[in-house]
Biotite code that builds the C-alpha atoms (Angstrom):
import biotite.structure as struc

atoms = struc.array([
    struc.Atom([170.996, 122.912, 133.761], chain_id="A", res_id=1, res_name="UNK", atom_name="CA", element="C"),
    struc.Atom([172.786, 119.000, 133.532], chain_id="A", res_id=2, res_name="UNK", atom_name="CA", element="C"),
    struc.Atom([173.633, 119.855, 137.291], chain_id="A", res_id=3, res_name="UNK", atom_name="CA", element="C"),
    struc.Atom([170.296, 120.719, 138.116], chain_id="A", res_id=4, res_name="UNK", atom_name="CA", element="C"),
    struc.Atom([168.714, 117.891, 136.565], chain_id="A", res_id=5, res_name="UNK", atom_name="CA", element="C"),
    struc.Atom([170.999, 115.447, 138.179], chain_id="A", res_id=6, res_name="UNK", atom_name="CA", element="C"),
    struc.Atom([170.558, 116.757, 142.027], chain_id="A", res_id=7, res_name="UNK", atom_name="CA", element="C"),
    struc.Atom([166.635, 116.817, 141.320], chain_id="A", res_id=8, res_name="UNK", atom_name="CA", element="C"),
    struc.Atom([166.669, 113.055, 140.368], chain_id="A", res_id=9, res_name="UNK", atom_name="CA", element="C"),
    struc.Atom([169.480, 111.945, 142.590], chain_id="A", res_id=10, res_name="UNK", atom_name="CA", element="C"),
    struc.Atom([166.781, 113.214, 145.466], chain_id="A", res_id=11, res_name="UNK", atom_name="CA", element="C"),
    struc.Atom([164.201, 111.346, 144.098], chain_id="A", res_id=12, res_name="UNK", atom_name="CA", element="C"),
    struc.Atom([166.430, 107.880, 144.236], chain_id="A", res_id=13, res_name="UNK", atom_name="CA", element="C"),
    struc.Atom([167.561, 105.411, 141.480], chain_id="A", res_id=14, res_name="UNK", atom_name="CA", element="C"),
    struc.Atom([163.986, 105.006, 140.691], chain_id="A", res_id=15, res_name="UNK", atom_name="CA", element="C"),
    struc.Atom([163.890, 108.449, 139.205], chain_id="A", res_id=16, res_name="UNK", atom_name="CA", element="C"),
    struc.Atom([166.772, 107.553, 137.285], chain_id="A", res_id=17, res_name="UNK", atom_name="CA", element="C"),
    struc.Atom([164.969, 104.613, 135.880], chain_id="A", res_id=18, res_name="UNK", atom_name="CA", element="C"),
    struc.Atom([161.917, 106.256, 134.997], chain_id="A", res_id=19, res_name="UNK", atom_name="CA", element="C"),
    struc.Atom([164.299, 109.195, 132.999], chain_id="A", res_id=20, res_name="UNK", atom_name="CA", element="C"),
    struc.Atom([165.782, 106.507, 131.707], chain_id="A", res_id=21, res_name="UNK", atom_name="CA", element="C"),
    struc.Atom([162.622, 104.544, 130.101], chain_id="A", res_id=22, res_name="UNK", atom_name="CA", element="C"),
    struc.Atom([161.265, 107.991, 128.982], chain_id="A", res_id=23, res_name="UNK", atom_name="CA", element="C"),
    struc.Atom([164.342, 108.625, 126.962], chain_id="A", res_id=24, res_name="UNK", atom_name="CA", element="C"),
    struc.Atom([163.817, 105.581, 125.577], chain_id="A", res_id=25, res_name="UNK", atom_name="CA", element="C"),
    struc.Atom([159.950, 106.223, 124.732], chain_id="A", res_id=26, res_name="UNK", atom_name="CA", element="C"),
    struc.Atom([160.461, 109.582, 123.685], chain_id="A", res_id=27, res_name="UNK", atom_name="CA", element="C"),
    struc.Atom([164.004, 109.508, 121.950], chain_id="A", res_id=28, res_name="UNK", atom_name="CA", element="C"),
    struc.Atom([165.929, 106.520, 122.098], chain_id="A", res_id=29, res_name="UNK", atom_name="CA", element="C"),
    struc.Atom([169.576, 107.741, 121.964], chain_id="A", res_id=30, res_name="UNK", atom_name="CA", element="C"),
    struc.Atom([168.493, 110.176, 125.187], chain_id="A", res_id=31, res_name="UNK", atom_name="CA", element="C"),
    struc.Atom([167.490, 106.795, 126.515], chain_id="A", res_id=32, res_name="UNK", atom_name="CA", element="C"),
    struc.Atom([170.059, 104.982, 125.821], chain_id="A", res_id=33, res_name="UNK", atom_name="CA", element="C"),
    struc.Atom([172.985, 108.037, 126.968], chain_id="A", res_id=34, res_name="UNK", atom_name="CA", element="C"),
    struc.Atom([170.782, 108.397, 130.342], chain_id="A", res_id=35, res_name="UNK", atom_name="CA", element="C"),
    struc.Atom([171.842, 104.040, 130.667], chain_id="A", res_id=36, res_name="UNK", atom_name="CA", element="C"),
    struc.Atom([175.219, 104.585, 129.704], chain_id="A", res_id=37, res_name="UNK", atom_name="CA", element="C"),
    struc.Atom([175.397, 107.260, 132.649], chain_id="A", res_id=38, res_name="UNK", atom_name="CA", element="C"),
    struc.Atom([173.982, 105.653, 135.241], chain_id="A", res_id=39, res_name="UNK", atom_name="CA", element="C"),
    struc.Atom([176.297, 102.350, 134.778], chain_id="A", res_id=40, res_name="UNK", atom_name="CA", element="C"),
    struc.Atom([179.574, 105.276, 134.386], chain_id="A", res_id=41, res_name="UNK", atom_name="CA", element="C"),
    struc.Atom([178.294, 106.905, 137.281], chain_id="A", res_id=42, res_name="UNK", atom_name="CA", element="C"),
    struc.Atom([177.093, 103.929, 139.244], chain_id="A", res_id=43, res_name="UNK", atom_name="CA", element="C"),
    struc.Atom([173.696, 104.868, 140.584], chain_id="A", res_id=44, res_name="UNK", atom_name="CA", element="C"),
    struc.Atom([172.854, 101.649, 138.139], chain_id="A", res_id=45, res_name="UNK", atom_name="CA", element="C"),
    struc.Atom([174.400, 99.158, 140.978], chain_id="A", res_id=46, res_name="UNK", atom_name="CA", element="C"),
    struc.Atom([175.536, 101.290, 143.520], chain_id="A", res_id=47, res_name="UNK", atom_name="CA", element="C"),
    struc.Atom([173.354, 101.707, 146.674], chain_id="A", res_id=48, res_name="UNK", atom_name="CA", element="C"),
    struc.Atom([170.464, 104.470, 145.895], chain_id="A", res_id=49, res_name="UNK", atom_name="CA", element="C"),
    struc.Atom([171.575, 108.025, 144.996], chain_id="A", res_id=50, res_name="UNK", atom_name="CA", element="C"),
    struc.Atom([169.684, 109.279, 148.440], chain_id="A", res_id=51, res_name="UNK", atom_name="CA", element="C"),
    struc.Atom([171.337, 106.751, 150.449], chain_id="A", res_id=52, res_name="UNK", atom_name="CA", element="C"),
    struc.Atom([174.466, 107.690, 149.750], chain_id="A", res_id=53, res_name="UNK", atom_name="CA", element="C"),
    struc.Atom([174.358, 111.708, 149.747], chain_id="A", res_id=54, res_name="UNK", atom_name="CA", element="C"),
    struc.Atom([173.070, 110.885, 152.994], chain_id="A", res_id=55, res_name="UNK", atom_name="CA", element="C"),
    struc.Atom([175.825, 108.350, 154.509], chain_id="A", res_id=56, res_name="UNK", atom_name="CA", element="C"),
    struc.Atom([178.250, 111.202, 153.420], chain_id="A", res_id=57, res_name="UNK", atom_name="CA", element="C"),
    struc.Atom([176.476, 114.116, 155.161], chain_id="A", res_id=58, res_name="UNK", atom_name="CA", element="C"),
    struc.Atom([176.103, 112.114, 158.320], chain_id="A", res_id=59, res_name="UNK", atom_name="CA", element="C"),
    struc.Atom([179.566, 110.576, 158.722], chain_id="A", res_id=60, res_name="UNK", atom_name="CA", element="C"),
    struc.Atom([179.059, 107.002, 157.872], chain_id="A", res_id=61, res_name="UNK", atom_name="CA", element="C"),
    struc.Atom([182.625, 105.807, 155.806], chain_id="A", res_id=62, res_name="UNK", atom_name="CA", element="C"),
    struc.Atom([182.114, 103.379, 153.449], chain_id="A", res_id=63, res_name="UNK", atom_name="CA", element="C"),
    struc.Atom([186.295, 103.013, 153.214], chain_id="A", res_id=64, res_name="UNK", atom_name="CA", element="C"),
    struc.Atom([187.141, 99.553, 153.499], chain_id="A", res_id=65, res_name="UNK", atom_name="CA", element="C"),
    struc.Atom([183.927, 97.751, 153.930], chain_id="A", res_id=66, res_name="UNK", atom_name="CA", element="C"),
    struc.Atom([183.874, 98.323, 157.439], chain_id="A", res_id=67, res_name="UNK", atom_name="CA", element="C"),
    struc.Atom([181.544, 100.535, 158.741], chain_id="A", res_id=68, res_name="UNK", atom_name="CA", element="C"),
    struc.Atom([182.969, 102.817, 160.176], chain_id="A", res_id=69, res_name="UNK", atom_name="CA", element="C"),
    struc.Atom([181.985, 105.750, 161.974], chain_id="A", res_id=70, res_name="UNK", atom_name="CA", element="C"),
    struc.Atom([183.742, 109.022, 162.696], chain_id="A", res_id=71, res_name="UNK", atom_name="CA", element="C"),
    struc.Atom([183.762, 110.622, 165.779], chain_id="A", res_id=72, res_name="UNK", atom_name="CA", element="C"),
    struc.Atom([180.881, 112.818, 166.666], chain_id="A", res_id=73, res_name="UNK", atom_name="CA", element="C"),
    struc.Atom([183.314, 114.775, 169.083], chain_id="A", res_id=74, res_name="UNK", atom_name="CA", element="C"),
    struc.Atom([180.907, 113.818, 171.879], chain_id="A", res_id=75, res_name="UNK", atom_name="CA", element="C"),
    struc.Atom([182.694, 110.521, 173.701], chain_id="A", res_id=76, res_name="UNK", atom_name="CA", element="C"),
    struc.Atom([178.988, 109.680, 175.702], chain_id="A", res_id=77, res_name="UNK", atom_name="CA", element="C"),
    struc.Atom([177.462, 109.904, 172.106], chain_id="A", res_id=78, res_name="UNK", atom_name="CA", element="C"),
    struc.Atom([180.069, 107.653, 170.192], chain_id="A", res_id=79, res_name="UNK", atom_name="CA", element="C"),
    struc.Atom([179.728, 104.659, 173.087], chain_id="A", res_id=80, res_name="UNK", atom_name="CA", element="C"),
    struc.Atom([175.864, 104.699, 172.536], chain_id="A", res_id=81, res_name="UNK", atom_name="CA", element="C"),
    struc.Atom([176.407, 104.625, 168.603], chain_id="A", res_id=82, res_name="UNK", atom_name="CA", element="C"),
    struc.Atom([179.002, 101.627, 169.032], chain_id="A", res_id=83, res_name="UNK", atom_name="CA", element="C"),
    struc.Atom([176.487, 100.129, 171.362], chain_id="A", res_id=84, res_name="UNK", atom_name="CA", element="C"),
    struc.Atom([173.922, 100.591, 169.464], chain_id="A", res_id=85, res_name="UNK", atom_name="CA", element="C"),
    struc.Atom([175.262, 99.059, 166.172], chain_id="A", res_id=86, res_name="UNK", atom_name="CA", element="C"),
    struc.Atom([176.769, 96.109, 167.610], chain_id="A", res_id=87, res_name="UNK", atom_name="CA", element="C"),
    struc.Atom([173.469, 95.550, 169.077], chain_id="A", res_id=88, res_name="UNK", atom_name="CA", element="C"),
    struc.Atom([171.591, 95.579, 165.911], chain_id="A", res_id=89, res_name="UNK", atom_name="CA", element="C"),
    struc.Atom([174.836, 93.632, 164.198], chain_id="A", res_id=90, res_name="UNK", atom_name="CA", element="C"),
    struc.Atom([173.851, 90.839, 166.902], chain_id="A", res_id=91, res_name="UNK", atom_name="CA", element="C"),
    struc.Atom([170.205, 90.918, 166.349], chain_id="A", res_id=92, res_name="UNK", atom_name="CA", element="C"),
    struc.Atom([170.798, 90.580, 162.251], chain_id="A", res_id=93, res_name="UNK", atom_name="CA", element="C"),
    struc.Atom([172.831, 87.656, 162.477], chain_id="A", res_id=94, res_name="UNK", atom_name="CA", element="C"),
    struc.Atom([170.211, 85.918, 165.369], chain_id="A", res_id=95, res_name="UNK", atom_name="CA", element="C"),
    struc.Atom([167.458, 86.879, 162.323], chain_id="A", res_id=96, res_name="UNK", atom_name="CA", element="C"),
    struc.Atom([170.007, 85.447, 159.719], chain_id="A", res_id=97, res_name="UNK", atom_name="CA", element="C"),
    struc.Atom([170.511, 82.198, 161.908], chain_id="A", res_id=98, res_name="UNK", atom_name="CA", element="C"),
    struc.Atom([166.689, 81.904, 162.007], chain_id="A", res_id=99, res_name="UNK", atom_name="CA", element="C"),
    struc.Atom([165.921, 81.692, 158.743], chain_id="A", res_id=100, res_name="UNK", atom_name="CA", element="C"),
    struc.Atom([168.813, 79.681, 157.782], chain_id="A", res_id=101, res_name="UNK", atom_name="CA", element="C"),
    struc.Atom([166.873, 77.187, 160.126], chain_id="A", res_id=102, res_name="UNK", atom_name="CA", element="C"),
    struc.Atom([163.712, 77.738, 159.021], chain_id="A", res_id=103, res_name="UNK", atom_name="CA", element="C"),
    struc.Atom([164.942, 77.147, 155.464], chain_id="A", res_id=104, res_name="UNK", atom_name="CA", element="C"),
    struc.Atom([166.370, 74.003, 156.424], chain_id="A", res_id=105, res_name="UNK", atom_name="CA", element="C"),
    struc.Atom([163.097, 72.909, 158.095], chain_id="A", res_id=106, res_name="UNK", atom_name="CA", element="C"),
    struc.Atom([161.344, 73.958, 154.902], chain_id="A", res_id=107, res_name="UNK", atom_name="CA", element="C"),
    struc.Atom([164.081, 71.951, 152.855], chain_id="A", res_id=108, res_name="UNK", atom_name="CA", element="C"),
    struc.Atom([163.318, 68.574, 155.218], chain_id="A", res_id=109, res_name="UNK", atom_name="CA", element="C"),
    struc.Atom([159.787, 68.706, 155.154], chain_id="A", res_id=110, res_name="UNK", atom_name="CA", element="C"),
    struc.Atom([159.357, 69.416, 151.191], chain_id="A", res_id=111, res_name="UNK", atom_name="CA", element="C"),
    struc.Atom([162.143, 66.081, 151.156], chain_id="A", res_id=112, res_name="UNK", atom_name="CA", element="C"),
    struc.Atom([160.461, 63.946, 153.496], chain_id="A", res_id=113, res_name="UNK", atom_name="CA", element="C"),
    struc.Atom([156.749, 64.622, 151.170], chain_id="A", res_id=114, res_name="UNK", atom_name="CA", element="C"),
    struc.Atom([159.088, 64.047, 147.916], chain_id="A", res_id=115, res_name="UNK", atom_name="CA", element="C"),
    struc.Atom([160.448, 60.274, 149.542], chain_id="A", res_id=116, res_name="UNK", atom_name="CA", element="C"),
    struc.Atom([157.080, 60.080, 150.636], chain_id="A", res_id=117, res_name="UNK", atom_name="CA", element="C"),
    struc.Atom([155.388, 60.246, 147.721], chain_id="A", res_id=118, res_name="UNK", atom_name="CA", element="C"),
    struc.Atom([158.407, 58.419, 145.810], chain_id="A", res_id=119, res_name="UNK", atom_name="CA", element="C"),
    struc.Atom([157.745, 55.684, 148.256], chain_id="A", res_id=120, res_name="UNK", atom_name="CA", element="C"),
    struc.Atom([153.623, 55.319, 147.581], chain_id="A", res_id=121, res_name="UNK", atom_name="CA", element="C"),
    struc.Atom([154.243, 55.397, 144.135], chain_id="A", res_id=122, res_name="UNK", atom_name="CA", element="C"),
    struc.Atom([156.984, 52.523, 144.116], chain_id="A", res_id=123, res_name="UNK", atom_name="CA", element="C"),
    struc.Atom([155.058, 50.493, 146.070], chain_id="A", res_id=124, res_name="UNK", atom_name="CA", element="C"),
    struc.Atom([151.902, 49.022, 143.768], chain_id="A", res_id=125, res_name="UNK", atom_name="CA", element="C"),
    struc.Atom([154.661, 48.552, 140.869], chain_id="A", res_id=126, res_name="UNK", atom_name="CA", element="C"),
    struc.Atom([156.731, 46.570, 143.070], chain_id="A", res_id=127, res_name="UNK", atom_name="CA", element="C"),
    struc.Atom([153.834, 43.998, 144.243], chain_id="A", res_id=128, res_name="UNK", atom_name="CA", element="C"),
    struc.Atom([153.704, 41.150, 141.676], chain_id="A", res_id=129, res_name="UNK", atom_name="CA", element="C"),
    struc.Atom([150.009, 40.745, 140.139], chain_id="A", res_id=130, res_name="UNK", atom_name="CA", element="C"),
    struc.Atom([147.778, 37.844, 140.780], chain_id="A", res_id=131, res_name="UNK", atom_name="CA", element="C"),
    struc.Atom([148.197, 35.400, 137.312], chain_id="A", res_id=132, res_name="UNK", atom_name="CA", element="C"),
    struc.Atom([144.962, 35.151, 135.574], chain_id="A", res_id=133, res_name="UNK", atom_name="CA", element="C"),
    struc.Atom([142.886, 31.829, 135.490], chain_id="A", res_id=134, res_name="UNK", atom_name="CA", element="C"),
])
């Protein structure tokens, strides 16, 4: 029944897990608190989502090595287009990645240049000697 319980939420994603988890804790906290302790053993609590990687598995992805990796489909036209593909995409993500780096930047100058700005205004009428009374 454990088994069946487990492949039923790991279907459903870590957010199944979650919500077993804070119903253990509302309904019987040690249930809660053993569902916690499994997930962190287990590591659906960090890991990449219990769907996600059933299905990396059944469709050849290897996660071995940080890499990337695929293995061969067997079909040689097939594998170029995957590997053409992916390095496509790997282009386009760091393009996206170098554009909001820059935009980040330009967000970091501008909020600066208002912040000297404003520094600058509010120096100025304390720095301007007063006119002596008479």
């Amino acid at each position: 029944m454990a088994r069946n319980v487990e492949g039923w939420l790991d279907q459903r994603g870590k957010g199944a897990w979650i919500a077993a988890m804070v119903l253990g804790f509302i309904f019987f906290w040690p249930l809660g608190l053993a569902t916690l302790f499994y997930m962190i053993w287990s590591k659906r609590m960090f890991g990449r989502s219990c769907r996600n990687h059933d299905q990396s598995h059944r469709f050849g992805r290897s996660f071995g090595g940080g890499n990337g990796a695929f293995r061969s489909s067997g079909n040689s036209a097939f594998d170029a287009y995957r590997e053409e593909t992916i390095r496509r995409l790997m282009d386009e993500q760091e393009a996206f990645e170098s554009f909001l780096q820059r935009l980040r930047e330009a967000k970091d100058k501008t909020e600066f240049d208002a912040f000297m700005d404003d520094r600058a205004k509010t120096a100025r009428p304390a720095a301007a000697p007063e006119a002596p009374a008479s």
